[in-house]
C-alpha positions as CSV (number, residue, x, y, z in Angstrom):
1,X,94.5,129.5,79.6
2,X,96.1,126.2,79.1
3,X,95.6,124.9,82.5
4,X,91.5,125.5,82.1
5,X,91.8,123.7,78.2
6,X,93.9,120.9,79.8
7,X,90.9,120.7,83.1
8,X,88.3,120.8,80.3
9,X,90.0,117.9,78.3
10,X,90.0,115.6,81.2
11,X,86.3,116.7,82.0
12,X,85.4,115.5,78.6
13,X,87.2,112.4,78.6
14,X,85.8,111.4,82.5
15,X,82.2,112.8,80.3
16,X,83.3,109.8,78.1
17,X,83.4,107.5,80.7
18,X,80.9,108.2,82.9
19,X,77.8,110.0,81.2
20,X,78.1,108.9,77.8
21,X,80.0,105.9,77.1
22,X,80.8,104.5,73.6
23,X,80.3,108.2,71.9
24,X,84.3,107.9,71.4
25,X,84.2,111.6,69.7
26,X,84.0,113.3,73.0
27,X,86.5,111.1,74.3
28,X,88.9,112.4,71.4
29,X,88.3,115.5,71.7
30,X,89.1,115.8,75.0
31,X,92.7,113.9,74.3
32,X,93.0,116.7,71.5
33,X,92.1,119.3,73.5
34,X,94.9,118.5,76.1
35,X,97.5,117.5,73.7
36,X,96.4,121.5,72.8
37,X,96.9,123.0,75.5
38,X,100.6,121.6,76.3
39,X,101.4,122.8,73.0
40,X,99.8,126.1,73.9
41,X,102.0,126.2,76.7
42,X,105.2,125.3,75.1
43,X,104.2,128.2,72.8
44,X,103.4,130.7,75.1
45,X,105.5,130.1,78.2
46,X,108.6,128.3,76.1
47,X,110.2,125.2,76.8
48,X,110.2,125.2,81.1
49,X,106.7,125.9,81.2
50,X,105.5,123.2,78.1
51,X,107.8,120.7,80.4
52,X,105.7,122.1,83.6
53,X,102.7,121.6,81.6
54,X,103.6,118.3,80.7
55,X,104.3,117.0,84.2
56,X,101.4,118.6,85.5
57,X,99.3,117.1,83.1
58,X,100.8,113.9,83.1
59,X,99.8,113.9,87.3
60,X,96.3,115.0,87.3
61,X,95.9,112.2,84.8
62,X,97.1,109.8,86.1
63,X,95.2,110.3,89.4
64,X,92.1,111.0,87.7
65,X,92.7,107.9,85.9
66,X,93.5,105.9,89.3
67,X,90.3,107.3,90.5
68,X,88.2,106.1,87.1
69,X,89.8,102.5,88.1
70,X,89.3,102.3,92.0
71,X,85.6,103.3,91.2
72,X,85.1,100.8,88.9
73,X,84.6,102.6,85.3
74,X,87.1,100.2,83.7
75,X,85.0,97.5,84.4
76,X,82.6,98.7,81.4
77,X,85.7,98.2,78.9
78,X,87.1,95.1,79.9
79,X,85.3,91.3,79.2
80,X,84.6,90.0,82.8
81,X,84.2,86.3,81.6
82,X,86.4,84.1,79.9
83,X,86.3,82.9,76.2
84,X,88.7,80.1,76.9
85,X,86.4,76.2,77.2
86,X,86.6,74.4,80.4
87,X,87.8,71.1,79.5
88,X,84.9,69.7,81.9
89,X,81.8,70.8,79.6
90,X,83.9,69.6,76.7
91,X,84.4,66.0,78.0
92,X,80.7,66.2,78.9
93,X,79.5,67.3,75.1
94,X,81.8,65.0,73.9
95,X,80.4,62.4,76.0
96,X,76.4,63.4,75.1
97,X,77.5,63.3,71.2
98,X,78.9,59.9,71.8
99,X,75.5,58.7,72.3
100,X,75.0,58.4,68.7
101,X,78.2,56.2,67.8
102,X,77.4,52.2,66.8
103,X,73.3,53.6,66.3
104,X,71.2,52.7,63.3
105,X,68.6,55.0,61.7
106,X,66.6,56.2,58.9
107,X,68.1,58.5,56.5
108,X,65.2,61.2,56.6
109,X,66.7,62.9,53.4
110,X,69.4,62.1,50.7
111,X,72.8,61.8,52.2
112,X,75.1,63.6,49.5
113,X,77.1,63.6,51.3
114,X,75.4,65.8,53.9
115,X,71.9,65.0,55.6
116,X,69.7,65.1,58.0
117,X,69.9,60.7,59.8
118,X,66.7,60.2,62.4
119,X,68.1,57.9,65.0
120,X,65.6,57.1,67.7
121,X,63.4,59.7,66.7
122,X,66.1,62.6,67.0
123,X,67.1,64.1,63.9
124,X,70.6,65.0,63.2
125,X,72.9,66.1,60.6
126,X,75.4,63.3,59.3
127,X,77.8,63.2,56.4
128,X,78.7,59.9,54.5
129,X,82.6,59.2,53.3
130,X,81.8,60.3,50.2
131,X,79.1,57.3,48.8
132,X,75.2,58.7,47.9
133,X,72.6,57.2,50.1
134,X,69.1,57.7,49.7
135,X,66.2,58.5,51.6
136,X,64.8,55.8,53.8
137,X,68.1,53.8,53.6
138,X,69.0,52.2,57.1
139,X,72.4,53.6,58.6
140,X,74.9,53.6,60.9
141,X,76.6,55.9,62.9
142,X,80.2,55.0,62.6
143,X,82.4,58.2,63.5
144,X,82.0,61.4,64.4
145,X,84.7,64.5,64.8
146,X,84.0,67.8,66.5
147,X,81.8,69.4,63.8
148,X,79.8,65.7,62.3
149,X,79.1,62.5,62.3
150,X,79.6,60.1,59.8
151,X,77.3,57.3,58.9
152,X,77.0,54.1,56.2
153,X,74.6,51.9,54.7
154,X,73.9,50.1,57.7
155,X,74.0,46.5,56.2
156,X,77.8,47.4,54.8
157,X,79.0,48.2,58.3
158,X,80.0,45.8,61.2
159,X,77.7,46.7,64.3
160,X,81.1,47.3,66.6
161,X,83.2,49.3,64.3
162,X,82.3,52.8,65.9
163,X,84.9,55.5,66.4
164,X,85.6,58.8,67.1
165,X,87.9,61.1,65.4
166,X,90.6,63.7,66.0
């Protein structure tokens, strides 16, 4: 009896994989159902056959398992890409938001200190360092850090003061 609980554990687990993937219920209960049987073993046939059980168990596993991976099943569970940046399409959006430093435009709405700056007929969202400026006010784009830019009034500002920030 425990061999055909631990056979029908490992059926419902390869089930799990296979047929109905992310139902993790059937996948536990097919665990449970083979950490069962050993201890039905152990039980019933005392401690050499719970060990035989074990080691048995532990085998058919394991190459069921080996199978599941040389077929490809694990691929479903494991991320194929990388979350990691390349440092090349950083330096290029760095680059492309550089664009913007030393330009003038038109405060399209009330910078307090966030807004929205149209520069060359692109809108984008600007901050000030910490001054009100109001609609239609001419500004300049004179830093910008990985998240913003920061602008001024553009006739406070020297044309050649742009920089970029850590």
């Amino acid at each position: 009896m425990p061999i055909l609980l631990v056979v029908f554990g490992l059926g419902l687990i390869v089930a799990e994989v296979y047929l109905i993937p992310g139902l993790n219920i059937v996948g536990i209960v097919g665990f449970l159902t083979v950490v069962f049987a050993i201890g039905l073993a152990f039980n019933e046939h005392g401690l050499t056959g719970g060990v035989v059980m074990t080691a048995g168990t532990l085998v058919v596993s394991g190459g069921v398992f080996y199978l599941m991976w040389r077929t490809g099943a694990w691929e479903r569970f494991v991320l194929a890409t990388s979350l990691r940046t390349d440092e090349t399409g950083a330096q290029r959006e760095s680059e492309a938001r550089a664009r913007y430093l030393g330009r003038t435009g038109t405060a399209v709405t009330p910078l307090r200190p966030t807004g929205i700056v149209d520069i060359g007929g692109e809108r984008i969202e600007v901050a000030t360092e910490g001054e009100f400026i109001a609609s239609g006010s001419l500004v300049r784009v004179v830093a910008m850090d990985r998240r913003r830019y920061f602008v001024r009034l553009a006739s406070k500002e020297a044309p050649d003061s742009a920089t970029i920030r850590s």
